[in-house]
N, C-alpha and C positions, 0 to 999 in steps of 0.2 A: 843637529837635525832631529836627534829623539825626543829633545822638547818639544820641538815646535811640530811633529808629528801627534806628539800627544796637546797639542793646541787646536790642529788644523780642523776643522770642519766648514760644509758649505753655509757658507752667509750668502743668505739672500735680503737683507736688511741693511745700509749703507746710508750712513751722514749726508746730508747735501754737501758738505765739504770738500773740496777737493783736496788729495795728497799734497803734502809740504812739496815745496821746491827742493828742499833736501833727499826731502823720500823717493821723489822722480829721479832723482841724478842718482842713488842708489840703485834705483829700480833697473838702470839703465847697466851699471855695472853689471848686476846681478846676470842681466839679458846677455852683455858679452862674454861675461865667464864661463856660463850654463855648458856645461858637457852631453855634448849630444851620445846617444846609442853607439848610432852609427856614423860616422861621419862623413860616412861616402855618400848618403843623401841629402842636397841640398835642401834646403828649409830656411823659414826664414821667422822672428818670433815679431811684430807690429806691436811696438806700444800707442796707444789710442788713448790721448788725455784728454779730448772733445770727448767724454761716453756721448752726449749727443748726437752723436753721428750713428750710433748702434742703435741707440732708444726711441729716435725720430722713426724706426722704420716697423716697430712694435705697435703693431695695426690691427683693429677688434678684440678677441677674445684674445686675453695673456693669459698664460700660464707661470705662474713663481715658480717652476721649477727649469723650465725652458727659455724664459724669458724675462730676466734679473737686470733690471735696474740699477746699473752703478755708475758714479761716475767717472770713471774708468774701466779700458778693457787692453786684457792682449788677445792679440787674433796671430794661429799659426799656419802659416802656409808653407807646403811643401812638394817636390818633383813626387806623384805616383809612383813609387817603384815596393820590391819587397820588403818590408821592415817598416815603411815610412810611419805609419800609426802609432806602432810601437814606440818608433823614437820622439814624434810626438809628444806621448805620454812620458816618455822618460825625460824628455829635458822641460817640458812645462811643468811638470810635478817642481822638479827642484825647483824651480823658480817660484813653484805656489810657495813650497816651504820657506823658502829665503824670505819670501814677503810676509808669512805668518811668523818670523822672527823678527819682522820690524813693527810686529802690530795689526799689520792691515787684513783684510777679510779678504776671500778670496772667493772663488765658486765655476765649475767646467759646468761651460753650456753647448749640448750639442748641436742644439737646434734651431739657435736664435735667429740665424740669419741664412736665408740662402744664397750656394755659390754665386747667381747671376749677379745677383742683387748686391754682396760686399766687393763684386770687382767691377760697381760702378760708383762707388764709395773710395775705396783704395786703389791703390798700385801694387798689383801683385807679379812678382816677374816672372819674365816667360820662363815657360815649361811648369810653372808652378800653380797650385792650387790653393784656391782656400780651403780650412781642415776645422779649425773648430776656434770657439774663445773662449778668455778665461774673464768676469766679470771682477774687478777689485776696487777695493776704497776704503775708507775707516769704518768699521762696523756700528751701527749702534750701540749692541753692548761689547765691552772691551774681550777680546780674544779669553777664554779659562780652558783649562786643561779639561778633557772629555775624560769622564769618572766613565763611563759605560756607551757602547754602540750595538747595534743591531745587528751581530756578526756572527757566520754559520760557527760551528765549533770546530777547533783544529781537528777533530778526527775527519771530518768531511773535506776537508783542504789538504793535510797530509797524508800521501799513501804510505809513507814507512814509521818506523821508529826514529829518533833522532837524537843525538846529545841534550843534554839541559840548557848548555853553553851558549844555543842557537835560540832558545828563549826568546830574550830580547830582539830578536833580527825576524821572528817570524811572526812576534806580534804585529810588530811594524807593518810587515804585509799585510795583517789583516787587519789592519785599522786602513787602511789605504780607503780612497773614496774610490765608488766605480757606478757606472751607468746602471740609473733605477739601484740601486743597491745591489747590483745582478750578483759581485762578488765571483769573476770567471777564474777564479786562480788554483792552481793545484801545483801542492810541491810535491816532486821525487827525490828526497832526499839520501842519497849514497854517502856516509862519512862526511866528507867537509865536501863534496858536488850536488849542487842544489839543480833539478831541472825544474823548470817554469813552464805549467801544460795551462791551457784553457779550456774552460771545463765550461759547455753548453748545456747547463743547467737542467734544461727543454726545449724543445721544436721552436715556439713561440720566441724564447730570447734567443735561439741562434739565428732567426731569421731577423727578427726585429735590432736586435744589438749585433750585427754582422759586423760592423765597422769600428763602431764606440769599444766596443767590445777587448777590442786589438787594441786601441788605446789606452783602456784601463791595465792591460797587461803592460805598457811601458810605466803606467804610473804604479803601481805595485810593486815592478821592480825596481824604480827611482826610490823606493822605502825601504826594501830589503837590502839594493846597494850603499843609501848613505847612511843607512843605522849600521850596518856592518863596516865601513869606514872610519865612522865615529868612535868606532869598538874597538878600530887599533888591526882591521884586518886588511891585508893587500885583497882585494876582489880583480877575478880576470872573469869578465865575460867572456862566450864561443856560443856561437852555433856549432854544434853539433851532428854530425848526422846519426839522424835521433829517429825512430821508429814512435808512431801516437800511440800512447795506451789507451787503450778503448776509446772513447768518445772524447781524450781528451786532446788537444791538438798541441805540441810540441813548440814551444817559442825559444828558447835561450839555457843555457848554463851556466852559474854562477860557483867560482872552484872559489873555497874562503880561504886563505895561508895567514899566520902569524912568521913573523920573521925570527 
């Protein structure tokens, strides 16, 4: 997962090609394994190998960052309840990574399709929602490792001091992709117990990014939990009952152990 984190960026550029028939039956694995947050929310991940069922509905003014072109997509639905975004984020991430370790390009769109409109296109089941898609397919140019991104500095992300050790696991996070680049993540780092806050930047992205928002915190942590995994650490998530620090909103705990 550390490589293909240091691979992964949004492709909005994509071959006419469609994925091999091999890469689909992977991709499908990948979708059964995927370890959701939480599991007490149902959800459900739609692989869409027609993209033209997505792109047909891409009407006047497109936007390339809203509305990406590929031919393929996953689209995730899920039951409303608390956490639901979050886990979202956390098991489509992995899945992005999985697929940027077979090669293929990936891209979160949050906007491309309205709920009315994709549950007259799909079967989405009851109690469930549509939630967002992830656009993929072979990119134009071949996946390379991202040498530099446009990322606040760890003193604005981290409130404490921390080991050296954790290096590796909290770049992770902040290479993580997140809505408009908002980058909502703040650790509170205690010893080896990491808390996960969301950090409302400004008025304008807490109103604007309300939802996306919450998603990018599961995909952040989908990065600090499988680089920390890959590291040889048992990781236990908890909710916490966790008091906000200032402005920041309280999501998760991640305790790290070596055996």
């Amino acid at each position: 997962m550390l490589q293909a984190i240091k691979l992964r960026k949004s492709i909005r550029n994509y071959k006419d090609s469609v994925v091999s028939p091999q890469h689909i039956q992977n991709i499908k694995t990948i979708i059964n394994e995927a370890k959701p947050l939480f599991d007490n929310i149902p959800m459900e991940v739609l692989l869409i190998e027609d993209g033209t069922k997505i792109t047909d509905t891409f009407k006047g003014l497109i936007s390339k960052y809203t509305k990406v072109k590929a031919p393929h997509y996953l689209a995730f639905t899920s039951e409303i309840q608390e956490g639901h975004l979050e886990n979202i984020g956390f098991i489509g991430e992995e899945i992005v990574l999985k697929l940027t370790g077979l090669g293929i390009g990936t891209c979160w769109l949050g906007s491309a399709i309205k709920q009315d409109l994709f549950k007259t296109l799909f079967t989405v089941r009851e109690k469930q929602s549509y939630i967002i898609l992830v656009a993929f397919g072979y990119p134009v140019k071949p996946l390379e490792q991202v040498v530099t991104r446009k990322r606040f500095d760890k003193s604005k992300l981290i409130t404490s001091t921390f080991d050296p050790k954790y290096e590796p696991i909290i770049q992770s996070l902040i290479d993580a992709p997140s809505s408009i680049n908002s980058q909502p993540w703040k650790l509170a780092i205690n010893n080896n117990k990491f808390d996960l806050l969301l950090e409302n930047r400004n008025i304008l992205s807490k109103k604007i990014l309300k939802d996306t928002n919450h998603i990018d915190m599961g995909i952040g942590l989908s990065h600090l939990y499988n680089s920390a995994i890959e590291l040889d650490y048992k990781v236990d998530l908890k909710k916490a009952s966790h008091k906000d620090i200032g402005s920041s909103l309280y999501i998760i705990s991640a305790i790290l152990n070596k055996d």
